[in-house]
C-alpha positions in Angstrom: 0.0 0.0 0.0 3.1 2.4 -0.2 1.4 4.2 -3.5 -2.0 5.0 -1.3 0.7 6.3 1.5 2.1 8.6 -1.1 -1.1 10.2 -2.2 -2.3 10.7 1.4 0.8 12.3 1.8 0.7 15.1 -1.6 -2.8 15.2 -0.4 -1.4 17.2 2.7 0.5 19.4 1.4 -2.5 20.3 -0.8 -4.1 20.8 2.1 -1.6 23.3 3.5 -2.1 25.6 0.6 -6.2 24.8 0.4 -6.0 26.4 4.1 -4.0 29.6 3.5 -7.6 30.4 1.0 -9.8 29.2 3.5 -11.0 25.8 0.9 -10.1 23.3 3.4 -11.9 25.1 6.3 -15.3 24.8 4.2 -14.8 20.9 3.5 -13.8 20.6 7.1 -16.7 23.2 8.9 -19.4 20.8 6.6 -17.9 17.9 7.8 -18.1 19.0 11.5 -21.7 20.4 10.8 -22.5 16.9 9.4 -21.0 14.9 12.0 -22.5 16.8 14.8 -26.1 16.9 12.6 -25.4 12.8 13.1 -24.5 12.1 16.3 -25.1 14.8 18.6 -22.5 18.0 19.3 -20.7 16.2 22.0 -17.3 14.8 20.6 -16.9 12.4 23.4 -20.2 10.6 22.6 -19.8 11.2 18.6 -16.9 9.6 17.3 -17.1 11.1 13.8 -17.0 14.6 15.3 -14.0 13.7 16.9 -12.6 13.1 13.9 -13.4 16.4 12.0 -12.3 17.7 15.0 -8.9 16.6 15.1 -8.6 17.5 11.3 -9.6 20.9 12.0 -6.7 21.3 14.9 -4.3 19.7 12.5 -5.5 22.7 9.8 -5.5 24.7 12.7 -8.8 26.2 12.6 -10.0 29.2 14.0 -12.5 27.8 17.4 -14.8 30.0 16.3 -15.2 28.6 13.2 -15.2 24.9 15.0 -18.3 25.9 17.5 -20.2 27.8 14.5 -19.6 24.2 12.8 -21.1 22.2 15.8 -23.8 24.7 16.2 -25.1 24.6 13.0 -25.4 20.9 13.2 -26.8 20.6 16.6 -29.6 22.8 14.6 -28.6 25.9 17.4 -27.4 28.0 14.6 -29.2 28.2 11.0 -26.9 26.5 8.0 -27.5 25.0 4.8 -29.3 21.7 4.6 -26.0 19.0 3.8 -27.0 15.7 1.8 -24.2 13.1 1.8 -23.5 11.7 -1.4 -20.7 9.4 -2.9 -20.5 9.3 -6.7 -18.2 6.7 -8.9 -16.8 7.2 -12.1 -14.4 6.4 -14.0 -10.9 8.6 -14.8 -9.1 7.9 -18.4 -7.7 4.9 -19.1 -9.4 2.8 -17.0 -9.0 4.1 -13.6 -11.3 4.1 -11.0 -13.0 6.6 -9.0 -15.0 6.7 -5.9 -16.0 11.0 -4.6 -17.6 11.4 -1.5 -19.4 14.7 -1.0 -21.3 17.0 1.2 -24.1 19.1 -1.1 -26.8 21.4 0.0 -27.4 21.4 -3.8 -27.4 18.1 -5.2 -28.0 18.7 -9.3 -25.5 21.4 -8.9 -22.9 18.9 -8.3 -23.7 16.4 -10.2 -23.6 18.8 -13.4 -20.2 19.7 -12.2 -18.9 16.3 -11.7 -20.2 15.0 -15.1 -18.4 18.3 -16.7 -15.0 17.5 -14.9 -14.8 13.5 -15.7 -16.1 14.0 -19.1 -14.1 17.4 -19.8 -10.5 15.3 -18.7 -12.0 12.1 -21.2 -13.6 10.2 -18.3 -17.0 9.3 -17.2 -19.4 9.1 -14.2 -20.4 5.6 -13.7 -24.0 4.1 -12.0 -23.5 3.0 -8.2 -22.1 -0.2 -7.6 -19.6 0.0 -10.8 -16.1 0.2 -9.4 -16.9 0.2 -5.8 -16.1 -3.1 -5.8 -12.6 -2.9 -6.4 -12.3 -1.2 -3.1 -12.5 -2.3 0.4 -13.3 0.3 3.3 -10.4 0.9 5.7 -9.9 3.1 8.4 -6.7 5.5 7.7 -4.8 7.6 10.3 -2.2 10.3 9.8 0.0 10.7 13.1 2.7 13.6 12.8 6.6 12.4 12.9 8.1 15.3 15.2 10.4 13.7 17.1 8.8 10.4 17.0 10.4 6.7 17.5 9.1 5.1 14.7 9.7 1.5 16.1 7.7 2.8 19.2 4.9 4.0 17.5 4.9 1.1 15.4 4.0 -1.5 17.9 1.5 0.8 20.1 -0.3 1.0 16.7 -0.1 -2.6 16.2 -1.0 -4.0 19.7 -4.2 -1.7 19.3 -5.0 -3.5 16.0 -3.8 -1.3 13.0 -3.2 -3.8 9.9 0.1 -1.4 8.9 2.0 1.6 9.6 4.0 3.3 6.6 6.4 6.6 7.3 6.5 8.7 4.8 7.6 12.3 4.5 7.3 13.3 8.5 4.0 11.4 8.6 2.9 7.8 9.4 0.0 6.6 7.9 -2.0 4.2 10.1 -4.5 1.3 8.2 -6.9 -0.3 10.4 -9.8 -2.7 9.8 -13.2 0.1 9.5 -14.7 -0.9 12.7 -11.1 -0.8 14.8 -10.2 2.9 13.2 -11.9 4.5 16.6 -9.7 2.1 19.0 -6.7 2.1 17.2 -6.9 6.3 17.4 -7.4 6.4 20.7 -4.8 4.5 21.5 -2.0 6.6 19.7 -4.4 10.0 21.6 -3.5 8.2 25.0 0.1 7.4 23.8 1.0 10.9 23.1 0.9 10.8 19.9 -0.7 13.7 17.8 -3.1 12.3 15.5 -3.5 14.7 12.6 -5.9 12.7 10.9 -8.3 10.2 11.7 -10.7 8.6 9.1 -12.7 5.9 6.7 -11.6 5.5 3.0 -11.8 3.6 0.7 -8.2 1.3 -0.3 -8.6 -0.2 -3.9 -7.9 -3.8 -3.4 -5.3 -4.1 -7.0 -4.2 -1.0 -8.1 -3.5 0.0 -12.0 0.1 1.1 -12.9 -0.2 3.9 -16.3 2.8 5.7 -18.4 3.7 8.6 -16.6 2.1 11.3 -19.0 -1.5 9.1 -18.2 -0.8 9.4 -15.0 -0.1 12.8 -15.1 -3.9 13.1 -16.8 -5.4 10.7 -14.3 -4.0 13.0 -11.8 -5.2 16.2 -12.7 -8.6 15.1 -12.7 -8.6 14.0 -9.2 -7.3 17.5 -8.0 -9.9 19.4 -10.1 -12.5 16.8 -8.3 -10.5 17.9 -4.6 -10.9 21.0 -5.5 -14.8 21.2 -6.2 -16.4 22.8 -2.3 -18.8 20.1 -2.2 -16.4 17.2 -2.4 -14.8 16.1 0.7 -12.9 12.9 -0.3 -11.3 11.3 -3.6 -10.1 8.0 -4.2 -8.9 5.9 -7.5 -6.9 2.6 -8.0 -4.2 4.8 -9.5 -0.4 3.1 -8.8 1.7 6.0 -7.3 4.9 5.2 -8.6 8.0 6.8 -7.4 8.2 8.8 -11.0 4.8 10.0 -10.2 5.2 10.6 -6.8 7.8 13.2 -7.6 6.3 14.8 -10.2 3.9 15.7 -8.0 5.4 16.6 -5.2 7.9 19.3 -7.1 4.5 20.5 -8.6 
C-alpha cells in the first residue's frame, strides 16, 4: 500500500495551501456540521465529530469557526441543509474513481462532476460499478516530530492497525473500518498527535499507467478535490516513485 501512502501524503500538502484560501476550512466546517447533525454535538459521545475535529486542529482552525460548525449541526445556529452523497466514475484509461461529497445542492454537483470526468476524457459511472474494487479501511495520519518510529509502530499494532508506513514526516496508520476509533485512541493516549483520523476507501489491485496518463489521471482527481462540495477522492491509480515526484515538485 506504499502508492496510497504517497497520495495521502501530496494530499497534505495540498491541504496546506487549500488552508492559506480558506478551501479546506469549508470541507472541514461541513464535515463537523455533518457529524455533529449525526450524532449529537458532543465529541466524546460522537466519534465522527471527533474526527473532523482533530482534522480541524491539525489545519488549525480558527475555534470560532469549530463551534459555528457544531452549532449549525446541533440545529442551534441556521446553515444550509448538507445531503451526503458518494458518486463513482471512472478517470481515463481505465481508472477508478469513488467522490464522497457533502451538497446542500445536489444537481449542482452532479452537473459539475459529469463536466469535470467527461471534460478530462472520463465518465461518471451508475452506483455499484467500481466500488467493488475497493474495500473500506480506516486511515490515520499521526505527525513524525520527534517520534520513535519502532515505538509508534508497535503501540499502533497492539491496538490493532493492519500497517504503519512513514512517509515524508508522517505515518500513515490502516486499520480494519470498525477498529479505526480504538486504534486512534490508543496513539491519543500514547501521546501521539493524530492529525488525521478517518474511513476511506483502499482499492484492493491497483492500475500502474505511463507517466504522461498518470499525469492526466492525476489532474482530474485534483480538479474533483478542488470542487467545495467534495470532501474525499479515491482511485486505484499506482503511485509510482516517478509519479510521486512529479507531483510533489509540482
Amino acid at each position: 500500500m506504499a502508492g496510497h501512502s504517497k497520495w495521502a501524503n501530496i494530499k497534505r500538502r495540498k491541504s496546506a495551501v487549500d488552508a492559506k484560501r480558506g478551501k479546506l476550512f469549508t470541507k472541514i466546517a461541513r464535515e463537523i456540521q455533518a457529524a455533529a447533525r449525526m450524532g449529537g454535538p458532543d465529541p466524546e459521545a460522537n466519534i465522527r465529530l471527533r474526527f473532523a475535529l482533530d482534522k480541524a486542529k491539525a489545519a488549525n482552525m480558527p475555534k470560532e469557526n469549530i463551534q459555528r460548525a457544531i452549532n449549525r449541526g446541533a440545529g442551534l445556529e441556521k446553515g444550509d441543509d448538507l445531503e451526503e452523497l458518494t458518486y463513482e466514475g471512472y478517470a481515463p484509461h481505465g481508472i477508478a474513481v469513488i467522490v464522497e461529497v457533502l451538497t446542500d445542492n445536489k444537481r449542482r454537483t452532479v452537473a459539475e462532476l459529469r463536466h469535470i470526468f467527461s471534460k478530462a476524457g472520463g465518465n461518471l459511472a451508475s452506483n455499484g460499478a467500481v466500488a467493488w474494487q475497493f474495500e473500506r479501511k480506516g486511515q490515520i495520519t499521526v505527525k513524525l516530530d520527534g517520534v520513535d518510529e519502532d515505538e509508534l509502530f508497535m503501540v499502533a499494532a497492539d491496538a490493532g492497525a493492519e500497517d504503519v508506513e512513514f512517509d515524508e514526516g508522517a505515518a500513515v496508520v490502516t486499520t480494519a473500518d470498525t477498529d479505526l476509533a480504538a486504534v486512534r485512541n490508543a496513539l491519543v493516549d500514547a501521546g501521539y498527535q493524530v492529525e488525521e483520523a478517518e474511513l476511506t476507501m483502499v482499492p484492493k489491485t491497483e492500475m500502474t499507467l505511463p507517466l504522461d496518463q498518470a499525469m492526466k489521471v492525476t489532474a482530474l482527481l485534483e480538479k474533483l478535490e478542488d470542487m467545495d462540495d467534495v470532501q474525499r477522492v479515491h482511485s486505484n491509480l499506482a503511485m509510482s516513485d516517478e509519479l510521486y515526484a512529479e507531483l510533489a515538485a509540482a
